[in-house]
C-alpha positions as a Markdown table, in Angstrom:
| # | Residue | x | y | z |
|---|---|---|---|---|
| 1 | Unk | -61.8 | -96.4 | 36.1 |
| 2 | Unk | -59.4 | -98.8 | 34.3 |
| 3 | Unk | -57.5 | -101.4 | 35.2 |
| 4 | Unk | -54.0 | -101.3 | 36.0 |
| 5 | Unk | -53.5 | -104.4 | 33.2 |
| 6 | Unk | -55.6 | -102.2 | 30.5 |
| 7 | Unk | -52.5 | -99.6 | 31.1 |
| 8 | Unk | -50.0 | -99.7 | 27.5 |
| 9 | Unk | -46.6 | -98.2 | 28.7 |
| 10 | Unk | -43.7 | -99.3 | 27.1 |
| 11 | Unk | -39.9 | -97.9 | 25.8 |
| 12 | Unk | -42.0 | -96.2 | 22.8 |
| 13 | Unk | -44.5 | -94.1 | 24.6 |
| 14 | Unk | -42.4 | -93.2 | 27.8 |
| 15 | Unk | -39.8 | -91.4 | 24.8 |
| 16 | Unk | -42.8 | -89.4 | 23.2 |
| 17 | Unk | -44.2 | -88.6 | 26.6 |
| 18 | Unk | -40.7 | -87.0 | 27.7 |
| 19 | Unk | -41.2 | -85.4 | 24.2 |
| 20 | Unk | -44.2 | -84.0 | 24.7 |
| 21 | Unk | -43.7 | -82.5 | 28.2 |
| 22 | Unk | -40.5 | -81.1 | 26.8 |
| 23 | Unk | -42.0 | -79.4 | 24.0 |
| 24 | Unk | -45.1 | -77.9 | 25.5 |
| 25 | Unk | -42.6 | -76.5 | 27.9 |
| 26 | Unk | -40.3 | -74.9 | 24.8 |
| 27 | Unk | -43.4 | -73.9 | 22.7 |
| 28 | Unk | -44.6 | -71.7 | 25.7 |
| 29 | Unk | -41.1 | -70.5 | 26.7 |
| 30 | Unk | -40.4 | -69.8 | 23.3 |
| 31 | Unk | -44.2 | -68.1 | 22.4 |
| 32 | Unk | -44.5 | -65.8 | 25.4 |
| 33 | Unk | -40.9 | -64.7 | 25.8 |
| 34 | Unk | -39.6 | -60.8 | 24.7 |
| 35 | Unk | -36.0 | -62.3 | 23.8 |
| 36 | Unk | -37.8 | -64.6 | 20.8 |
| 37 | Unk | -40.5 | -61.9 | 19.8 |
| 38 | Unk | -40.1 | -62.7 | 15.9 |
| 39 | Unk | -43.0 | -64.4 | 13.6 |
| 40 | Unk | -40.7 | -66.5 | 12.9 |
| 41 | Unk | -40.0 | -68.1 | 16.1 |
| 42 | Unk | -43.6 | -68.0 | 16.9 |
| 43 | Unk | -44.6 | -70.1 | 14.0 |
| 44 | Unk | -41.7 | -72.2 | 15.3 |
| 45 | Unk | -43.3 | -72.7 | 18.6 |
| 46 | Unk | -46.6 | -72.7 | 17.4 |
| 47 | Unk | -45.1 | -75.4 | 15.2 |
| 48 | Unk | -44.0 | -77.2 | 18.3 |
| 49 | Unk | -46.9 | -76.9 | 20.7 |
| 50 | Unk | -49.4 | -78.5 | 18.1 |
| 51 | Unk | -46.8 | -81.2 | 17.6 |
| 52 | Unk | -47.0 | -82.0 | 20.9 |
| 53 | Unk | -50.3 | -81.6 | 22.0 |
| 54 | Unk | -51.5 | -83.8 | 18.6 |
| 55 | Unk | -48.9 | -86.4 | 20.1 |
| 56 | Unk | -50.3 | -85.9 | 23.7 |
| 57 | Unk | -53.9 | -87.3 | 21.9 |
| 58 | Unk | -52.4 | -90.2 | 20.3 |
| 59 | Unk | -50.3 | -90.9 | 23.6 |
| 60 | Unk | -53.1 | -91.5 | 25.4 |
| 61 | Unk | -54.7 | -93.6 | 23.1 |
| 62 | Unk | -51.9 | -95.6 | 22.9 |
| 63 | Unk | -51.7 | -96.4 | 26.3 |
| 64 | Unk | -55.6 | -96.9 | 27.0 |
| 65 | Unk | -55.3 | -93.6 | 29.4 |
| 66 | Unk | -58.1 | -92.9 | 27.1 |
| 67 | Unk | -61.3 | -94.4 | 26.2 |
| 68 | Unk | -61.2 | -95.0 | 22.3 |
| 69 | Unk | -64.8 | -93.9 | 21.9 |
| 70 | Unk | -64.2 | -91.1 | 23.7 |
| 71 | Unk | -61.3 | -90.0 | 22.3 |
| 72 | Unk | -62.9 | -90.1 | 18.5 |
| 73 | Unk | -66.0 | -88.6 | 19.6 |
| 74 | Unk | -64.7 | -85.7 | 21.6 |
| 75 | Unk | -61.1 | -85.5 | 21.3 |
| 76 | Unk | -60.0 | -86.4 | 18.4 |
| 77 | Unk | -58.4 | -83.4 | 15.8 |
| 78 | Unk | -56.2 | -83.9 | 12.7 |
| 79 | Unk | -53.0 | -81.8 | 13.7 |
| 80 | Unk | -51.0 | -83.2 | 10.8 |
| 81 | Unk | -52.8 | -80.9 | 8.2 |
| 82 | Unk | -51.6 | -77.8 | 9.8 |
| 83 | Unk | -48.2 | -78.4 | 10.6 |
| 84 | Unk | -47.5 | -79.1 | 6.7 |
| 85 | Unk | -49.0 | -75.4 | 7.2 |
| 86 | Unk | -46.9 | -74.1 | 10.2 |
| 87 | Unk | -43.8 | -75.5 | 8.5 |
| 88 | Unk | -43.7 | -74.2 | 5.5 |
| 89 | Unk | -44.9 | -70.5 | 7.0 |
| 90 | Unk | -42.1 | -70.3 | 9.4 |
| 91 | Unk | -39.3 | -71.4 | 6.3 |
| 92 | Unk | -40.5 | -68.5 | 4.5 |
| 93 | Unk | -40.0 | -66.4 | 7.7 |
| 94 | Unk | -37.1 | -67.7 | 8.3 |
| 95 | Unk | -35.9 | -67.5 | 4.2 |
| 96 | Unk | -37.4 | -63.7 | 3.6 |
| 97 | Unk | -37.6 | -62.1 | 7.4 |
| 98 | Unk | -38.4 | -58.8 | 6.0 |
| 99 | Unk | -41.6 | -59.7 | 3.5 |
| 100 | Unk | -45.0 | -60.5 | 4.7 |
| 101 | Unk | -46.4 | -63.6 | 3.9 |
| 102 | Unk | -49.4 | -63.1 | 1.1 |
| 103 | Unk | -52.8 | -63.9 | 2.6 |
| 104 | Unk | -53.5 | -66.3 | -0.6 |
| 105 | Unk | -50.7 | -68.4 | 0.2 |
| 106 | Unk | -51.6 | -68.7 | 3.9 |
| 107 | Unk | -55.5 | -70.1 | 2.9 |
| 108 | Unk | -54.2 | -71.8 | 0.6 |
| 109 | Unk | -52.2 | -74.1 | 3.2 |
| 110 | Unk | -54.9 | -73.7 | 5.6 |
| 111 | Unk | -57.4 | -74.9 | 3.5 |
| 112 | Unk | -56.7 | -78.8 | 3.9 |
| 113 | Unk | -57.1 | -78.1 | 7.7 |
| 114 | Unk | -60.3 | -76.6 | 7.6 |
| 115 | Unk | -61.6 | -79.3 | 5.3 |
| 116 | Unk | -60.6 | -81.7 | 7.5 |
| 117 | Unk | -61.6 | -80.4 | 10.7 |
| 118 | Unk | -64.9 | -80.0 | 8.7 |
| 119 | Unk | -65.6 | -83.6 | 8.0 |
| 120 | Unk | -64.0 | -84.6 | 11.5 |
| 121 | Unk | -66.8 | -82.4 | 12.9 |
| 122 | Unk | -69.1 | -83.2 | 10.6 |
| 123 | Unk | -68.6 | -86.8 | 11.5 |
| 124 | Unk | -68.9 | -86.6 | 15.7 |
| 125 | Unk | -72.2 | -84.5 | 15.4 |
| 126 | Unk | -74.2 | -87.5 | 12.7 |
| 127 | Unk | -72.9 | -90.6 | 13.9 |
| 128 | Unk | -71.9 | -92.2 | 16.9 |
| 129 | Unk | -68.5 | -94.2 | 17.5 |
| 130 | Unk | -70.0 | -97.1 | 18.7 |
| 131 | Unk | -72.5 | -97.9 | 15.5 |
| 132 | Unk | -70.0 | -96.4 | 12.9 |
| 133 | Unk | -66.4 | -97.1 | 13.9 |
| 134 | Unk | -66.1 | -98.1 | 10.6 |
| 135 | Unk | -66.5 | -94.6 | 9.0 |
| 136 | Unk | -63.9 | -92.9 | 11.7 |
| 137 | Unk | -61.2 | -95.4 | 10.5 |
| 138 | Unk | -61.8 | -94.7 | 7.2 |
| 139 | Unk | -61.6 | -91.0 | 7.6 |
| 140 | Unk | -58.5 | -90.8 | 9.7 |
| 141 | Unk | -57.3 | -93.2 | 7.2 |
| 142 | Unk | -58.4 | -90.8 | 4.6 |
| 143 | Unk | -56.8 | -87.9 | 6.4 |
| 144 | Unk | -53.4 | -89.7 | 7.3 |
| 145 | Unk | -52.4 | -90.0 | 3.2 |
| 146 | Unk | -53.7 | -86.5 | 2.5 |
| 147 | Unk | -51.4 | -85.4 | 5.5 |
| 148 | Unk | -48.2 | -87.1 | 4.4 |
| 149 | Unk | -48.6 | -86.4 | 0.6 |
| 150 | Unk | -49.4 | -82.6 | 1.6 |
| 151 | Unk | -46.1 | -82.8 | 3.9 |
| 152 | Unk | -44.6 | -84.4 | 1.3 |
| 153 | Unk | -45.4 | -81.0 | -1.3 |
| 154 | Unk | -44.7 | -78.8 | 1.2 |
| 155 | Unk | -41.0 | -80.4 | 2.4 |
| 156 | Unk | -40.0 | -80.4 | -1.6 |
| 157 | Unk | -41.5 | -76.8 | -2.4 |
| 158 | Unk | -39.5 | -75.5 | 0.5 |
| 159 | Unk | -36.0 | -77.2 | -0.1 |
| 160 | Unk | -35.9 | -75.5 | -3.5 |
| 161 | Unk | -36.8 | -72.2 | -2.2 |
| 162 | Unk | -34.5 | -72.7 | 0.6 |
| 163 | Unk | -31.7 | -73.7 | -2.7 |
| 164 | Unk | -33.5 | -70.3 | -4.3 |
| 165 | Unk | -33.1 | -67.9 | -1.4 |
| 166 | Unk | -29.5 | -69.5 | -0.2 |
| 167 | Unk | -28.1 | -68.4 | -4.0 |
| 168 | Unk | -29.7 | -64.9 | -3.9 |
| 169 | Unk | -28.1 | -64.0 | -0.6 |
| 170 | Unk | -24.7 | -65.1 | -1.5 |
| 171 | Unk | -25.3 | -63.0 | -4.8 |
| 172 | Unk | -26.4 | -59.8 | -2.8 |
| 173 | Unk | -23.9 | -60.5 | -0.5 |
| 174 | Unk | -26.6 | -60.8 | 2.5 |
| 175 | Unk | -25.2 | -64.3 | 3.3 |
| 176 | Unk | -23.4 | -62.8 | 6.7 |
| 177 | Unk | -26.7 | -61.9 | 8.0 |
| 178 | Unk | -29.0 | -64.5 | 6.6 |
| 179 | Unk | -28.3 | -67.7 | 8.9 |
| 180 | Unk | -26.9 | -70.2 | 7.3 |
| 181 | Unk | -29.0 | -72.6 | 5.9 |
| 182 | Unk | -27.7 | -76.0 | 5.1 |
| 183 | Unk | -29.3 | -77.2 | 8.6 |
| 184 | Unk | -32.7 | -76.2 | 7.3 |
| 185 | Unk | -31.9 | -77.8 | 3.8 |
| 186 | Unk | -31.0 | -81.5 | 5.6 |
| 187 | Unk | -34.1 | -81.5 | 8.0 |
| 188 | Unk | -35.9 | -81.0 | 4.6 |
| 189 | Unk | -34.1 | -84.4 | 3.2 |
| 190 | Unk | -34.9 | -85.9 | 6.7 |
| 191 | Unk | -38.4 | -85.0 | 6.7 |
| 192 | Unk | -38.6 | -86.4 | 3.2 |
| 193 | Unk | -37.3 | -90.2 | 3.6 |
| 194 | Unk | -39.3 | -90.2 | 7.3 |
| 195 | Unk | -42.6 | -89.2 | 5.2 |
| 196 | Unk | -41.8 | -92.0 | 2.8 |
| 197 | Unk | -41.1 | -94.5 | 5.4 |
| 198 | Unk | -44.6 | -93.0 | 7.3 |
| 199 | Unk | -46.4 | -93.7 | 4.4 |
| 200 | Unk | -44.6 | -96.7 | 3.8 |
| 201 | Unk | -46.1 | -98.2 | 7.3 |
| 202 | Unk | -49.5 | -96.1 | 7.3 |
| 203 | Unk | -50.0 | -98.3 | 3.8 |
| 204 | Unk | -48.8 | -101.4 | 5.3 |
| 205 | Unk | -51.3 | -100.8 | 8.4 |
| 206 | Unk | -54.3 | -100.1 | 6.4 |
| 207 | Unk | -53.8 | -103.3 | 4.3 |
| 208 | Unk | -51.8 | -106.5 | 5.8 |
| 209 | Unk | -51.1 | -104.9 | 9.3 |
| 210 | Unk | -48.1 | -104.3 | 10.7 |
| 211 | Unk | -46.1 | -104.7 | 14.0 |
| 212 | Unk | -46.9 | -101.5 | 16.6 |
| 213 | Unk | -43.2 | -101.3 | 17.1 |
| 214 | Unk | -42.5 | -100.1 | 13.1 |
| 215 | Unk | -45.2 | -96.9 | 13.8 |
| 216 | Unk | -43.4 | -96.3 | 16.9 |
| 217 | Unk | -39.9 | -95.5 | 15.2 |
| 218 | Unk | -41.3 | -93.8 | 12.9 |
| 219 | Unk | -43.3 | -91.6 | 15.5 |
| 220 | Unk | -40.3 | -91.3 | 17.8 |
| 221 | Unk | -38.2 | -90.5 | 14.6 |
| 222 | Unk | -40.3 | -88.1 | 13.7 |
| 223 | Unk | -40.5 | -86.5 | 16.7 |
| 224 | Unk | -36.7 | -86.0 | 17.2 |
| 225 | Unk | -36.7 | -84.4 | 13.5 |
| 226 | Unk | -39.3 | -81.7 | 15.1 |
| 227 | Unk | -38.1 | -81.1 | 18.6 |
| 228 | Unk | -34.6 | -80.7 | 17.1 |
| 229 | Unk | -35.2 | -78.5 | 14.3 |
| 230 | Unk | -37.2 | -76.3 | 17.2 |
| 231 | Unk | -33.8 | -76.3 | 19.5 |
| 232 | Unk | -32.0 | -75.8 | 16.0 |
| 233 | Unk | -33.9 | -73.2 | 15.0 |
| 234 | Unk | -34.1 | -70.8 | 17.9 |
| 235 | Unk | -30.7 | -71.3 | 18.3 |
| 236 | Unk | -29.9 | -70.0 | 15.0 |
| 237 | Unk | -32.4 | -66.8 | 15.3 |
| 238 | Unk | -30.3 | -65.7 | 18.4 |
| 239 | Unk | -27.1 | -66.2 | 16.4 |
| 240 | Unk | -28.5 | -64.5 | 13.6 |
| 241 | Unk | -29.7 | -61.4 | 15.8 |
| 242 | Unk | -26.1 | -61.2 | 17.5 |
| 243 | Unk | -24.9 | -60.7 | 13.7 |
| 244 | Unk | -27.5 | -58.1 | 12.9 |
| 245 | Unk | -26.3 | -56.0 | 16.5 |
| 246 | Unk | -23.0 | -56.3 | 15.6 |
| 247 | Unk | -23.8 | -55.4 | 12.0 |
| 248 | Unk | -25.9 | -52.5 | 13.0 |
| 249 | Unk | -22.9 | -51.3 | 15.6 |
| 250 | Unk | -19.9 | -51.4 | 13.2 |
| 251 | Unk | -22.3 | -48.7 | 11.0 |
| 252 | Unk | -23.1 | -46.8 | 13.6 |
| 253 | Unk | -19.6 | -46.4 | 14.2 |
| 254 | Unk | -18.3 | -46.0 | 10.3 |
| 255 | Unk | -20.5 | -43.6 | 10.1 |
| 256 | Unk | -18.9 | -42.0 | 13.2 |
| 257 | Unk | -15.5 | -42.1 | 11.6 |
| 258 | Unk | -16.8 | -40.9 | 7.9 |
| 259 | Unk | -18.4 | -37.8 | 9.6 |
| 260 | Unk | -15.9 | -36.7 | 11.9 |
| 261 | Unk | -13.4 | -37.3 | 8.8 |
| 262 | Unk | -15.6 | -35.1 | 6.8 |
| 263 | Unk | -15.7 | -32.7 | 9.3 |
| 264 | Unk | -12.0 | -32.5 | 9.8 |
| 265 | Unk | -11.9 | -31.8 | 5.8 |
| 266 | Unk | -14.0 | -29.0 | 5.7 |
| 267 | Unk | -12.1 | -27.3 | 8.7 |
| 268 | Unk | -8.8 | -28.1 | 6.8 |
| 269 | Unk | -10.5 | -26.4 | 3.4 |
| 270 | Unk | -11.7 | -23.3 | 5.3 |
| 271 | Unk | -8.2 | -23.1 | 6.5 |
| 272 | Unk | -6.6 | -23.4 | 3.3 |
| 273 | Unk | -9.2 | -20.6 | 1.7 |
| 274 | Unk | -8.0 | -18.5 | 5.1 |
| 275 | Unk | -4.5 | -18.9 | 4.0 |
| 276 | Unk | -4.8 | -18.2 | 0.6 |
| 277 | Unk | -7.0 | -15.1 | 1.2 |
| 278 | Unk | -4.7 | -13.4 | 3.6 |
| 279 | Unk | -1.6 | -14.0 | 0.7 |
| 280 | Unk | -4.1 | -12.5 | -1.8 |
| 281 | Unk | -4.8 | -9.8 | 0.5 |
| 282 | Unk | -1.0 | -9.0 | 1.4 |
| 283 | Unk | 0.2 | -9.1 | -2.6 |
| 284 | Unk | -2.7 | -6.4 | -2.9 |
| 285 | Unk | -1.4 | -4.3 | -0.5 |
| 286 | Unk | 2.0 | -4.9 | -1.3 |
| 287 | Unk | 1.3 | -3.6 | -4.9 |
């Protein structure tokens, strides 16, 4: 067991760790309730719950809770490559509700994932921790720029198709039922200058070092951006499915109104045809 003076709490970790317990609660609430049942909000919390639990790992090696060796060895996964993923899937959701998302593009943004959960694995089975630190550093190294620079495709492609789909709604006229999506378009911008900044410090920690306190704001920062844009988000599903009822209610009851006032027309026609029958009929006999 460790010492007590082995323990690294501090400001920085105790705000991730309230985080982390708040988003493993929201990405279950959110996953397993009927009210969100959408593939949208489940990427979402999906979305969330790896975020957290990929925080939860670094958390614990951050304050020695645990062992380094251990953690590489057994623990340690590469989260970052498939929330690149996870984001960009639920924007598409979110952008185009009603279209499936091709198979190709979801291998293609699993693919870096898989790779890298290959070569993690690959990694833990041939060499041990304690001979080869060296070689985990470098490939979490390695893995940390391919993260942010896929992030870094994946934020841009998605802002311009955000741009794309925004324009075509407001063209079709669907912008009353698609939520509006100039929230979605800044956390792209935000997610942007943090990456820049992460790889800013990532770069400066791989060569001259830096101060832990510089990663930490850019963890915590980071972290805000993705619990936020889950709040943000689910919040915006249930306005957007209030909108569809209401939506779906005012043409139940048009179509109320147009066919009763069609059938009041055809009774007013039959009546008229009545009418003029009975005058035809009377001229007749009055000839």
């Amino acid at each position: 067991m460790m010492e007590s003076s082995q323990y690294h709490f501090n400001i920085y970790n105790s705000i991730v760790l309230g985080g982390i317990i708040q988003g493993l609660i929201f990405g279950v609430v959110v996953a397993t309730s009927k009210k969100y049942r959408d593939t949208s909000t489940l990427l979402l919390a999906v979305l969330i719950l790896v975020f957290s639990l990929n925080n939860l790992q670094y958390y614990l090696w951050s304050t020695g809770l645990m062992d380094e060796a251990f953690g590489y060895e057994v623990v340690w996964t590469h989260g970052q490559l498939i929330m690149g993923a996870l984001f960009y899937l639920y924007g598409l959701k979110l952008l185009y509700p009603e279209k499936a998302i091709p198979k190709k593009t979801i291998i293609l943004l699993c693919t870096p994932f898989v790779l890298g959960t290959i070569a993690i694995t690959y990694l833990k089975i041939s060499q041990s921790f304690a001979e080869h630190s060296m070689d985990f550093y470098l490939l979490e190294a390695f893995l940390e720029f391919t993260s942010i620079a896929f992030t870094m495709i994946v934020v841009v492609s998605l802002f311009f198709e955000t741009r794309k789909a925004q324009n075509a709604a407001k063209g079709l006229g669907f912008d009353k039922v698609l939520p509006k999506l100039q929230w979605f378009r800044n956390i792209h911008i935000a997610f942007f200058v943090i990456c820049l900044a992460w790889l800013t410090i990532i770069t400066m920690m791989v060569t001259s070092g830096v101060q832990d306190w510089a990663f930490n704001i850019i963890w915590i920062s980071l972290s805000v951006m993705i619990y936020w844009m889950g709040h943000v988000g689910i919040y915006k599903y249930g306005i957007m499915e209030e909108r569809k009822k209401i939506r779906n209610h005012t043409h139940e009851r048009s179509s109320i109104i147009d066919l009763s006032d069609k059938s009041k027309s055809e009774h007013l026609v039959a009546f008229e045809n009545l009418l003029i029958e009975k005058n035809i009929s009377s001229t007749l006999n009055s000839l």
